[in-house]
CHARMM internal coordinates of N, CA and C (Angstrom, degrees):
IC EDIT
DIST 1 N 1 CA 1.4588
DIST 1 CA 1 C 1.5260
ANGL 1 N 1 CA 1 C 111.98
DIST 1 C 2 N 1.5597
ANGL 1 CA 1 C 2 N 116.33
DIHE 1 N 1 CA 1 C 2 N -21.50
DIST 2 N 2 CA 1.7403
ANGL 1 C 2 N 2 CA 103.08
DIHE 1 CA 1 C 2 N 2 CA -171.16
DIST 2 CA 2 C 1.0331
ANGL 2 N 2 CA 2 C 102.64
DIHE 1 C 2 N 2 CA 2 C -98.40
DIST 2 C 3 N 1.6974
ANGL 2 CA 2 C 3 N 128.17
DIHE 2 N 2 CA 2 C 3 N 25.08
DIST 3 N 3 CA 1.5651
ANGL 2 C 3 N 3 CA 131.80
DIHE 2 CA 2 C 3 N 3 CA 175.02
DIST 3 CA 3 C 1.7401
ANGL 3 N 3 CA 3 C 77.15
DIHE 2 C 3 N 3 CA 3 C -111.72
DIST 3 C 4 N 0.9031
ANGL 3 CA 3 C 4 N 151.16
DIHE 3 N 3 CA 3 C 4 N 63.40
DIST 4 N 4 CA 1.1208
ANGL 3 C 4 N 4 CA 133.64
DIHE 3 CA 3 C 4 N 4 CA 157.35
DIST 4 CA 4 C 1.5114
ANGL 4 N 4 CA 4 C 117.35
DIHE 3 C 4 N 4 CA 4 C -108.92
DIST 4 C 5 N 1.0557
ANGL 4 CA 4 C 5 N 85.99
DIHE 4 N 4 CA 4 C 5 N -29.68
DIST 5 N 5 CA 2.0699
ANGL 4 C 5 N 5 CA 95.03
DIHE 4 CA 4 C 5 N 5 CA 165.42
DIST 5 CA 5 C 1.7206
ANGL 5 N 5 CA 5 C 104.97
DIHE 4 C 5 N 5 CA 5 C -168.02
DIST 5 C 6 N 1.3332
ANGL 5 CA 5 C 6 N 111.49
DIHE 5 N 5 CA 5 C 6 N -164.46
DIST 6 N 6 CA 1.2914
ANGL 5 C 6 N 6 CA 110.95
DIHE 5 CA 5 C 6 N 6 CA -177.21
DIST 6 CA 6 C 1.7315
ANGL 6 N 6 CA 6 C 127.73
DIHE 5 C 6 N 6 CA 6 C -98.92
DIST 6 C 7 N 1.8153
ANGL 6 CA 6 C 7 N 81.76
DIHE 6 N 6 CA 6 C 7 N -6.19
DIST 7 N 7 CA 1.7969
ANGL 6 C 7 N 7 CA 99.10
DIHE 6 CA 6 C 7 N 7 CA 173.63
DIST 7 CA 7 C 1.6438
ANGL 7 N 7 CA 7 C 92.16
DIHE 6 C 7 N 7 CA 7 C -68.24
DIST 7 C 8 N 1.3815
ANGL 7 CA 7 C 8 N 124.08
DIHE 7 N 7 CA 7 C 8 N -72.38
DIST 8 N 8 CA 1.2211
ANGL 7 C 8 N 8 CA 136.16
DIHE 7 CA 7 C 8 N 8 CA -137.45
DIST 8 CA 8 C 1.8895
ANGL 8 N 8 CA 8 C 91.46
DIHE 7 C 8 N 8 CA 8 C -76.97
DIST 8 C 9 N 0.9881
ANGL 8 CA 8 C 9 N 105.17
DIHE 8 N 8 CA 8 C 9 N -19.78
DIST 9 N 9 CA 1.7830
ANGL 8 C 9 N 9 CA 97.61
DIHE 8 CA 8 C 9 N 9 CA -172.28
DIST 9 CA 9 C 1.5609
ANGL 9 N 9 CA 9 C 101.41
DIHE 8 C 9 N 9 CA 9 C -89.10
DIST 9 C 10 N 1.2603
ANGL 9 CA 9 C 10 N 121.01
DIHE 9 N 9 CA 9 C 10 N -20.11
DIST 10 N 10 CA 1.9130
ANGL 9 C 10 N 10 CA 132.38
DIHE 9 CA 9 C 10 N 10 CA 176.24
DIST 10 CA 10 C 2.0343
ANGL 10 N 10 CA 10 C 85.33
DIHE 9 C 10 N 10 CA 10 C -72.02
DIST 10 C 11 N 1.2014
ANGL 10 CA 10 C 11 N 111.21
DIHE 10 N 10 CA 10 C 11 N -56.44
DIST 11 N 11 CA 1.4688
ANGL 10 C 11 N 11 CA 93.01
DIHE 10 CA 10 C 11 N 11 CA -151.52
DIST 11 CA 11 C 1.9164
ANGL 11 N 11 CA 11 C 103.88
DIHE 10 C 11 N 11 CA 11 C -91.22
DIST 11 C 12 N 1.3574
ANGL 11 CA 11 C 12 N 116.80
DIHE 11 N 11 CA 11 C 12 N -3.37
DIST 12 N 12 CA 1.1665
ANGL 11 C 12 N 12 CA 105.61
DIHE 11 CA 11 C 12 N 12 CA 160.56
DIST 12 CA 12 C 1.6283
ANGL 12 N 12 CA 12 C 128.16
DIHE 11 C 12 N 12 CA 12 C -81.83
DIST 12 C 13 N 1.4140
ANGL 12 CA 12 C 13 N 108.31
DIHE 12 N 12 CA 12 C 13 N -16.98
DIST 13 N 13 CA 1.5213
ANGL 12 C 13 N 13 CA 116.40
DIHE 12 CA 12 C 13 N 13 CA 164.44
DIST 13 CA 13 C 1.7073
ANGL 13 N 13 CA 13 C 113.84
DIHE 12 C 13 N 13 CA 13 C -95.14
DIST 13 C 14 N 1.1886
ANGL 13 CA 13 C 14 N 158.03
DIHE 13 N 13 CA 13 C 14 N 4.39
DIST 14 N 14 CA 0.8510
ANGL 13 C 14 N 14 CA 159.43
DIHE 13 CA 13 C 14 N 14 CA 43.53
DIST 14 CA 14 C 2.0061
ANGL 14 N 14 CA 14 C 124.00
DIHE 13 C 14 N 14 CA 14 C 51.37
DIST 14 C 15 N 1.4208
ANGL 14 CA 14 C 15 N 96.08
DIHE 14 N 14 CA 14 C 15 N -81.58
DIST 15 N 15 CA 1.2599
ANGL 14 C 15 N 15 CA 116.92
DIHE 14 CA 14 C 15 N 15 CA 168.26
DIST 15 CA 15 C 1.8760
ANGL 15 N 15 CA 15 C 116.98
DIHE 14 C 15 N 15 CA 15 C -64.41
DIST 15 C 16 N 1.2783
ANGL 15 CA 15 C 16 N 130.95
DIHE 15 N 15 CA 15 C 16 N -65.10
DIST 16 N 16 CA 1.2543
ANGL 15 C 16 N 16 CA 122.75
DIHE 15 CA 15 C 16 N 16 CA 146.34
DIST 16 CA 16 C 1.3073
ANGL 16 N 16 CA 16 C 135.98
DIHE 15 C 16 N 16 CA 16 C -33.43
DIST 16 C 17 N 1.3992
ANGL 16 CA 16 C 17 N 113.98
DIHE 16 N 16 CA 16 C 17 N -49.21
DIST 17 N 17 CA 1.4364
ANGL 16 C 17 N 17 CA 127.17
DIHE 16 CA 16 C 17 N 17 CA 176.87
DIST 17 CA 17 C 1.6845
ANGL 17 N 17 CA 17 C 100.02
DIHE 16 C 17 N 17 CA 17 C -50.61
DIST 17 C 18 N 1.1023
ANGL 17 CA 17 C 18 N 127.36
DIHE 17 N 17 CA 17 C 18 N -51.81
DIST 18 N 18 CA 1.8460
ANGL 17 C 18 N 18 CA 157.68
DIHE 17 CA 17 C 18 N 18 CA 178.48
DIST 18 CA 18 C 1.9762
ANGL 18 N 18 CA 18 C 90.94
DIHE 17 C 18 N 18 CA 18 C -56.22
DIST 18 C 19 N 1.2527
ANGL 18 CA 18 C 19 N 86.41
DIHE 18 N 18 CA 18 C 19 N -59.50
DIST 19 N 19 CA 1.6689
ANGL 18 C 19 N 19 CA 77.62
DIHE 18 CA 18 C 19 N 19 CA -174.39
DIST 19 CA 19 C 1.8484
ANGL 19 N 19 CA 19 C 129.09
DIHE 18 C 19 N 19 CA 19 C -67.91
DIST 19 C 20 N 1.5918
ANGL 19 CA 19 C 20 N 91.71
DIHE 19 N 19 CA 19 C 20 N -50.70
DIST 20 N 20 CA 1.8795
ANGL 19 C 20 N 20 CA 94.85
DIHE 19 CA 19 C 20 N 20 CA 156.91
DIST 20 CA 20 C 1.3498
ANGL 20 N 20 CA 20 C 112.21
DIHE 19 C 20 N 20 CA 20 C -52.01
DIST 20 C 21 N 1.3548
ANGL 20 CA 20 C 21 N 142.81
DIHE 20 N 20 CA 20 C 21 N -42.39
DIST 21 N 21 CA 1.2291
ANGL 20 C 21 N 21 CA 129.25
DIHE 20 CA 20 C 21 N 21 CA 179.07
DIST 21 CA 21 C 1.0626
ANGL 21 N 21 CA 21 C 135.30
DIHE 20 C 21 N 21 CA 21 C -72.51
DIST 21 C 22 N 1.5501
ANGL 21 CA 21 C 22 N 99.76
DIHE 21 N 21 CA 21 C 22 N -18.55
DIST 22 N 22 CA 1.8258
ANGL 21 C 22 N 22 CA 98.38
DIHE 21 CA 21 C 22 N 22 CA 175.74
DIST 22 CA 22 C 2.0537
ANGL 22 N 22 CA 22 C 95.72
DIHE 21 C 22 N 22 CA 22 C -95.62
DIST 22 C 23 N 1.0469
ANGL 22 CA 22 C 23 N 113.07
DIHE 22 N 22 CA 22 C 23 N -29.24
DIST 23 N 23 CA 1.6875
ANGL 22 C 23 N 23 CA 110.47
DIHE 22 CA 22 C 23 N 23 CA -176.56
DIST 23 CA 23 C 1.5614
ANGL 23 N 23 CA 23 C 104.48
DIHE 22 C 23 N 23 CA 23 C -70.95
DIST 23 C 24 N 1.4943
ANGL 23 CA 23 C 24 N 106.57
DIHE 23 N 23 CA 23 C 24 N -20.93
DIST 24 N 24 CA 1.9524
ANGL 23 C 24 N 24 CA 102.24
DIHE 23 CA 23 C 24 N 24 CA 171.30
DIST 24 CA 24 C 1.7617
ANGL 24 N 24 CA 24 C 123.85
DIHE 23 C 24 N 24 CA 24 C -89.17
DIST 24 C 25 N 1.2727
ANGL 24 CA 24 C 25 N 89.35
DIHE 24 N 24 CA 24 C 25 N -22.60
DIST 25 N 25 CA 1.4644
ANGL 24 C 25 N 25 CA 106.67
DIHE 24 CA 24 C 25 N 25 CA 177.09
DIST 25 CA 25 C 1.7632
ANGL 25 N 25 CA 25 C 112.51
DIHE 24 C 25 N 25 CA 25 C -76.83
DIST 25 C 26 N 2.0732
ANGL 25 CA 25 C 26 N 103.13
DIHE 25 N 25 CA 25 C 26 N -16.76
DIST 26 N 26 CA 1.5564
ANGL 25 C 26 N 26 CA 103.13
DIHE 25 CA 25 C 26 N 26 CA 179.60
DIST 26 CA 26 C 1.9852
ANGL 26 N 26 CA 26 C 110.23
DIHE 25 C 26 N 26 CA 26 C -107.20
DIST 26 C 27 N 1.7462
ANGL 26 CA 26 C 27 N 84.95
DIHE 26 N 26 CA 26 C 27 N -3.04
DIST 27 N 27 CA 2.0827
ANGL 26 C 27 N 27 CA 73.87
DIHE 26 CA 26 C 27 N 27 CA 174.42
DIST 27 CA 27 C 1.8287
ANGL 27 N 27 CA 27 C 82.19
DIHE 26 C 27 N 27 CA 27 C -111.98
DIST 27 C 28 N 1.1697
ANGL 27 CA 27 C 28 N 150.56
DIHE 27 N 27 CA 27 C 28 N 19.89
DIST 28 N 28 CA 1.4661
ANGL 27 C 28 N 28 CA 136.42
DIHE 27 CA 27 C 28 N 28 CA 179.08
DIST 28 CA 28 C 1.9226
ANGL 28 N 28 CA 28 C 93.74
DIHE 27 C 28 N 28 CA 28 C -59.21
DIST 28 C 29 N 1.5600
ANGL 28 CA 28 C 29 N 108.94
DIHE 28 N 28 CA 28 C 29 N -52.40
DIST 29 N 29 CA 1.7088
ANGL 28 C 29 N 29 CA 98.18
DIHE 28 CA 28 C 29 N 29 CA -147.66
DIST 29 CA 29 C 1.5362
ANGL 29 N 29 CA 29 C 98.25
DIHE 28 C 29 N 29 CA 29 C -80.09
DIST 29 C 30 N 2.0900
ANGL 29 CA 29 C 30 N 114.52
DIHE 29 N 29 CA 29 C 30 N -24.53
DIST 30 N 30 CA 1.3346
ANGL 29 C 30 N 30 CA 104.34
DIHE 29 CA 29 C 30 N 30 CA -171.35
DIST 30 CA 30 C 1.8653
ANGL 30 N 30 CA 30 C 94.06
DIHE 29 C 30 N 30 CA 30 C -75.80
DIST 30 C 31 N 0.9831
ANGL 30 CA 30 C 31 N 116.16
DIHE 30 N 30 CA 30 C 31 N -34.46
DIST 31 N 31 CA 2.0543
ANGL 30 C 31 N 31 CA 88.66
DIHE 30 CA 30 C 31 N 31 CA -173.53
DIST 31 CA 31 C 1.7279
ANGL 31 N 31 CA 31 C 100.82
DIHE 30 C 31 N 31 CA 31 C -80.17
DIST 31 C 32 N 1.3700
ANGL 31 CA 31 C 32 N 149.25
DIHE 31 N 31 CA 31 C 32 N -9.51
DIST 32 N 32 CA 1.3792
ANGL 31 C 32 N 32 CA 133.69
DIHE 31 CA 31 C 32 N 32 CA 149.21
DIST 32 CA 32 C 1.4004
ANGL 32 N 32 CA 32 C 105.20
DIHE 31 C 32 N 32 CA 32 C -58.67
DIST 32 C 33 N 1.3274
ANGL 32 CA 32 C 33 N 139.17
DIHE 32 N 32 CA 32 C 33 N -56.69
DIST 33 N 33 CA 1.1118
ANGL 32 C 33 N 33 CA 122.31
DIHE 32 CA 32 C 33 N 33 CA -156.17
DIST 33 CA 33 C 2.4058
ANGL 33 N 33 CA 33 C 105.38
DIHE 32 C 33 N 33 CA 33 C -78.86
DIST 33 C 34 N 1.1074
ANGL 33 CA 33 C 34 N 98.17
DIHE 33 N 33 CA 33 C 34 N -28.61
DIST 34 N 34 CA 1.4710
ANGL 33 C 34 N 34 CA 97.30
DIHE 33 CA 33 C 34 N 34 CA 156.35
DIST 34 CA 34 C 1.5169
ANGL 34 N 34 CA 34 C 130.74
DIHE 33 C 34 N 34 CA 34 C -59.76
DIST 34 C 35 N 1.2550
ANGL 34 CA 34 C 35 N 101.06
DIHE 34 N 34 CA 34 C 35 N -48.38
DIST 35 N 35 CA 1.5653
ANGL 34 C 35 N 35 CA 118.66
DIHE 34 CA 34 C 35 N 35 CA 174.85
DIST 35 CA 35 C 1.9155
ANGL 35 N 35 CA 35 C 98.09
DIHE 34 C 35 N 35 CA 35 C -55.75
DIST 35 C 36 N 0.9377
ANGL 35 CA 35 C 36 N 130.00
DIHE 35 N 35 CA 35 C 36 N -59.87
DIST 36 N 36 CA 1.4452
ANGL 35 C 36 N 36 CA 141.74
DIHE 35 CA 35 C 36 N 36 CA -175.03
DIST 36 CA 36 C 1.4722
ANGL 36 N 36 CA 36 C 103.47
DIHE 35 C 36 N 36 CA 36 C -40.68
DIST 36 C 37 N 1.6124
ANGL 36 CA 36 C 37 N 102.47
DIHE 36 N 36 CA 36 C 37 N -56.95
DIST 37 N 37 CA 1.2425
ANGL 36 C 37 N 37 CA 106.37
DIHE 36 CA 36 C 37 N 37 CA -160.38
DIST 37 CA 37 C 1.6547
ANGL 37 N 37 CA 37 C 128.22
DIHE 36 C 37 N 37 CA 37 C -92.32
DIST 37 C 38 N 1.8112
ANGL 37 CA 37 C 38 N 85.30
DIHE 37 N 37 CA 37 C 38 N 4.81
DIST 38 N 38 CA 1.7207
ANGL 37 C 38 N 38 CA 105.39
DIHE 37 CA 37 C 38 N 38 CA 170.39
DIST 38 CA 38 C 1.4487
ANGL 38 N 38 CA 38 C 112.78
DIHE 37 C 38 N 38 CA 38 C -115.57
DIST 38 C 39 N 0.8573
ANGL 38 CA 38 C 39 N 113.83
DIHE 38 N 38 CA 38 C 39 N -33.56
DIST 39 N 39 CA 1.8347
ANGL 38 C 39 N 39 CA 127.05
DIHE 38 CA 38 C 39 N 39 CA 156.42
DIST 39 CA 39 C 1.7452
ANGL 39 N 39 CA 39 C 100.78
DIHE 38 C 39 N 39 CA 39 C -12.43
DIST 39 C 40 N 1.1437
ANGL 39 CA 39 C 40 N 103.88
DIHE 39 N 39 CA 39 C 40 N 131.54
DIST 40 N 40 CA 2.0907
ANGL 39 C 40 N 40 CA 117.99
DIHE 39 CA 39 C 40 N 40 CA 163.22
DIST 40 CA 40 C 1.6203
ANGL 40 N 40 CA 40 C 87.34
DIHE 39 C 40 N 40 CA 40 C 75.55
DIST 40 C 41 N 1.3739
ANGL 40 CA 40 C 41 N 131.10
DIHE 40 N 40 CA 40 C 41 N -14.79
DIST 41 N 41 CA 1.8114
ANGL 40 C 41 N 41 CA 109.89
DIHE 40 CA 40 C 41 N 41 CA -177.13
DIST 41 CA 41 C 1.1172
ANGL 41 N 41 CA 41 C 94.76
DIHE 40 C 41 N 41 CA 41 C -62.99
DIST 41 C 42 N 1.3335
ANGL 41 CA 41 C 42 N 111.10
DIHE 41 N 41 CA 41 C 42 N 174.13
DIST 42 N 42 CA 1.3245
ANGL 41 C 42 N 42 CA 139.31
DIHE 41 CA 41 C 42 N 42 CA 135.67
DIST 42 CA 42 C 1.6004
ANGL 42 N 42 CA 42 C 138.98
DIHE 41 C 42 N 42 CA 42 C -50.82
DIST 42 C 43 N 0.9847
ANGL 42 CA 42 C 43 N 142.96
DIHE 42 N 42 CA 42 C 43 N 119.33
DIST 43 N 43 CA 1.6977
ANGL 42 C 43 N 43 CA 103.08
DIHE 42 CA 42 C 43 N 43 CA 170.20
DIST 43 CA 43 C 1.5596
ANGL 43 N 43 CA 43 C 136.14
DIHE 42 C 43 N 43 CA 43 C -64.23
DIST 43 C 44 N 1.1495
ANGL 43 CA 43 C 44 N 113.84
DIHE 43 N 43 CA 43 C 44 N 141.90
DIST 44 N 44 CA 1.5648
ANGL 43 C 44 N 44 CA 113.29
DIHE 43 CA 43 C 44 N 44 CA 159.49
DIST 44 CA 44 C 1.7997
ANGL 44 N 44 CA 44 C 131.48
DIHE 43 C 44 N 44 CA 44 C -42.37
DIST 44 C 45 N 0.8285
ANGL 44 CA 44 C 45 N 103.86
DIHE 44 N 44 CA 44 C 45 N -0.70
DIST 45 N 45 CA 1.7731
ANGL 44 C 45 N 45 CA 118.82
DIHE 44 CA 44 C 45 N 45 CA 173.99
DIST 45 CA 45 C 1.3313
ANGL 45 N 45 CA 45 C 133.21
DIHE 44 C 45 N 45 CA 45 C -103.17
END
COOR INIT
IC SEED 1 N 1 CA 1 C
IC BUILD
């Protein structure tokens, strides 16, 4: 559908672009605070 013209292909990248940024901006502190708390282990393997 966002190949359907050049209105709808502006506001479907736009709209996603909007959506990755707010869904990266809500796992940023949970993978720092993971990263922290796996940091200096070892691995399991």
């Amino acid at each position: 559908m966002s190949m359907k013209n050049q209105d709808t292909w502006k506001f479907a990248h736009n709209y996603c672009g909007k959506l990755w940024q707010t869904i990266g901006l809500i796992m940023l502190p949970i993978s720092v605070s993971v990263m922290f708390f796996v940091s200096g282990k070892e691995a399991l393997i």
